[in-house]
GUTORBA-125935 format. One record per residue: z negated, x, y of N, C-alpha, C, O, CB in turn. Coordinates in steps of 0.02 Angstrom, whole numbers, plus 50000, padded with zeros to 5 digits. Glycine has a CB too. Example, Ala and Ser with C-alpha at 12.3 -4.5 7.8 and 13.67 -1.06 7.14 Angstrom:
BEGIN
496105066049716496105061549775496105066049835495775071249834495485056549776;496465064249888496435068449947496065064550002495985067050057497145070449970;
This chain:
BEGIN
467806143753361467576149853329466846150953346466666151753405468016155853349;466406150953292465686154653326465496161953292465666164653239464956149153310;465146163653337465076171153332464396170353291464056165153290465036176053412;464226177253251463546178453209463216184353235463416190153236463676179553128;462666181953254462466188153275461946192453207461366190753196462036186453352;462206196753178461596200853164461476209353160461816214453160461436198453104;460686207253155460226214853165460576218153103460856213953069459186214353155;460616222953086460576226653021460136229253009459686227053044460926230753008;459916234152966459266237252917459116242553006458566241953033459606243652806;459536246153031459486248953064459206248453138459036253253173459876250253052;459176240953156459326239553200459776238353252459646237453311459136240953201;460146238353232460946238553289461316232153238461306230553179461626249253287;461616229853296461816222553330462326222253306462626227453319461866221153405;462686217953269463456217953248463656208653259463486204253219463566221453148;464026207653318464316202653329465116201553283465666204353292464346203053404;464896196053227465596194253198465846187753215465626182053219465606194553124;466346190353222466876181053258467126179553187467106183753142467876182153334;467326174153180467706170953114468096162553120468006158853168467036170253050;468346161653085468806156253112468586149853035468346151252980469866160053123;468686147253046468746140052996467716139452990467256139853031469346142252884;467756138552933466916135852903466686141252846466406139652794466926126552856;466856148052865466546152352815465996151852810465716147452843466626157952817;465616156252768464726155352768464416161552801464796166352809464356154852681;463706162352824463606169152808463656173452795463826178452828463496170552797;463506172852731463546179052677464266180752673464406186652666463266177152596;464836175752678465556177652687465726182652726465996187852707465906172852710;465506180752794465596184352842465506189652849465956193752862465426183052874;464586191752837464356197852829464506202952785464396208952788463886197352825;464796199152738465136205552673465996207052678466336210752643465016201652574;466196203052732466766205552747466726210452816467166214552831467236199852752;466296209552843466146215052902465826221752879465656225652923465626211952956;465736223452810465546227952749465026228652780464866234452792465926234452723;464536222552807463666225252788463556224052735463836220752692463036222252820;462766229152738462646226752651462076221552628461466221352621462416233652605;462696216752618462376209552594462856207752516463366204352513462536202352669;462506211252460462816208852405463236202852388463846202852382462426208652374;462856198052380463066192352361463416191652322463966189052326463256189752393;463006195252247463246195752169463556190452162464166190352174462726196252113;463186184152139463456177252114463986174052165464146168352151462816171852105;464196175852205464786171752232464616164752284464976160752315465196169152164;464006165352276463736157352320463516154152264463356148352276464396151552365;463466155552213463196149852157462236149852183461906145552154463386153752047;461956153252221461356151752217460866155052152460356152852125461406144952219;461386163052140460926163552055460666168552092460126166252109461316165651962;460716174652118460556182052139459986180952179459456183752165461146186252182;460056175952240459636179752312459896185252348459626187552398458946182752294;460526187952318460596196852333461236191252425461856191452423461346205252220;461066189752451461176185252520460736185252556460846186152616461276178652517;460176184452534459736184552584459546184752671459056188152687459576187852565;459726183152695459576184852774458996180552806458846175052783460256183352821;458716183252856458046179352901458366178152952458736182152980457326183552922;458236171252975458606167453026458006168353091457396168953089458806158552997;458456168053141457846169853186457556164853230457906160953262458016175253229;456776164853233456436157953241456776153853284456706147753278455766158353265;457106156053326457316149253389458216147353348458666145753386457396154053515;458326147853285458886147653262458716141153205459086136953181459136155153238;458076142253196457786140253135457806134353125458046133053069457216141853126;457646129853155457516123653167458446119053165458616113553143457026123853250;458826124253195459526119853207459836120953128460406118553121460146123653283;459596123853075460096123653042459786118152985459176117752979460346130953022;460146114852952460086111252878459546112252851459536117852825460536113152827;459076109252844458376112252779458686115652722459246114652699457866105152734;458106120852698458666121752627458156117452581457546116552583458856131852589;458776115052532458676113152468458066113552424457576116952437459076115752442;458146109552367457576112852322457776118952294457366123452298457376108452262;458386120352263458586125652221458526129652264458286135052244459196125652186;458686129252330458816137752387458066139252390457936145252392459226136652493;457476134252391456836136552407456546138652340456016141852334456416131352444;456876136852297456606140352229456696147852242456316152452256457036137852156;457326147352232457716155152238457486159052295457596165052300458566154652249;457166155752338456866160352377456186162952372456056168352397456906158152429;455666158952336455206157852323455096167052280454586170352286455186150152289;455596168952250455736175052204455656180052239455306184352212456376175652171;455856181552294456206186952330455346190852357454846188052380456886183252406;455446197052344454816200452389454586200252464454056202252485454886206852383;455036197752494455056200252565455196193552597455286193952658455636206352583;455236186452565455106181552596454946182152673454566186452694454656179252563;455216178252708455136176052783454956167352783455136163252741455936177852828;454686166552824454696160852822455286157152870455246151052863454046159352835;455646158552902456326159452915457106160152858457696158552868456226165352952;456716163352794457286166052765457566160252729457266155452705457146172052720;458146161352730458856155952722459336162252664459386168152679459436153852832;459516160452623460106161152579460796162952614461026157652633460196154452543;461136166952627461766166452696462336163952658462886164752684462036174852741;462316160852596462876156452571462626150752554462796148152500463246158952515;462216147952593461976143352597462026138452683461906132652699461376145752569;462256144152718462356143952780463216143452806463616148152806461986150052802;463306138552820464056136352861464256135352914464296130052945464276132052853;464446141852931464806142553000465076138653032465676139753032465196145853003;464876132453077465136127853122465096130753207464796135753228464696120853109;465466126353239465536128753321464816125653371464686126153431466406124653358;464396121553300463736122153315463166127153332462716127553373463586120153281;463446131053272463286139253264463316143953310462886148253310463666142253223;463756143953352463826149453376463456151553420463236149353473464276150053391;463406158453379462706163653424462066162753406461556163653440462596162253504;462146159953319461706161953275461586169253273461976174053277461876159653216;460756168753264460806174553248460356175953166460016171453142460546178453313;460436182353133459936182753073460006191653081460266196053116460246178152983;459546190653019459366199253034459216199852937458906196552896458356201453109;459746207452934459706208052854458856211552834458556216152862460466214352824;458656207652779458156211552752458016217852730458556220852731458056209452717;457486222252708457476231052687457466229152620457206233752588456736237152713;457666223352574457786224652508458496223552487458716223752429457366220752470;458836222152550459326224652553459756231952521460296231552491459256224052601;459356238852538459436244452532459216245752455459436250552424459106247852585;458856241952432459056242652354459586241852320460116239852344458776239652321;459466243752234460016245852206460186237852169459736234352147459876253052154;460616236552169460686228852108460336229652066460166235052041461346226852066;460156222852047459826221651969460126222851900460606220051873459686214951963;459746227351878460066230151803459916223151748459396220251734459546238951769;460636222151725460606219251668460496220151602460776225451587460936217551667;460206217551550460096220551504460366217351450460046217451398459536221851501;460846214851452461306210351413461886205251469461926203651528460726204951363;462266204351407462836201251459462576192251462462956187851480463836202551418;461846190851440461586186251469461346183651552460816184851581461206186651436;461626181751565461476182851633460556179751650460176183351683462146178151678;460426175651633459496174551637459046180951610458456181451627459216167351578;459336185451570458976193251573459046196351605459616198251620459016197251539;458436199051635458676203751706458086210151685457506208251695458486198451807;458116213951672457626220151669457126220151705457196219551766457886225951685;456466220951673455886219351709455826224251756455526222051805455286218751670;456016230451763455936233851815456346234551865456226238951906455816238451800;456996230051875457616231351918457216227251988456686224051983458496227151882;457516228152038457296224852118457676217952111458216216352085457636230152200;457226214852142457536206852158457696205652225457366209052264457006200952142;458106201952251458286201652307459046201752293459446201452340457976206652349;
């Protein structure tokens, strides 16, 4: 089992234990922080987002081309920041830590059709 450590918007510390190879973003949205994670892990939202913290940084997987695209979008970029369904909980892991972003506390992205590549020019990304 490895534990996750993260900061929230607030600052305060929430240690989650979990069992098998969940992801991140799994984790954290079952511990009801608020980490969207509209698309399900498909890599479409960003609304996952978390910043991994520098001495964490280095041990995990490079991300991808598509995850650095998709990140490339987001306002609040870290150079740390990782996708958290992009991230798989191994007993390598444990006592990772990440810390949720403040675009977090925004509202989802308004759609403006049941197209999903339209997204309202004024809705928040992240």
């Amino acid at each position: 089992m490895a534990d996750l450590i993260v900061t929230a918007l607030t600052g305060g510390e929430s240690v989650l234990d979990g069992t098998g190879t969940d992801t991140v973003m799994e984790r954290v949205r079952q511990a009801g922080l608020p980490v969207r994670g509209e698309c399900g892990g498909s890599m479409y939202c960003g609304t996952c987002h978390v910043i991994v913290d520098p001495a964490w940084a280095g041990r995990l997987t490079p991300p991808g081309e598509e995850e650095t695209d998709l990140l490339d979008t987001l306002h609040d970029r870290q150079q740390t920041s990782r996708l958290g369904c992009q991230i798989t909980m191994t007993d390598e892991l444990h006592g990772l830590r990440v810390r949720l972003p403040g675009t977090l506390a925004r509202p989802p992205r308004q759609r403006t059709s049941g197209n999903p590549s339209t997204i309202s020019p004024l809705s928040a990304r992240g």
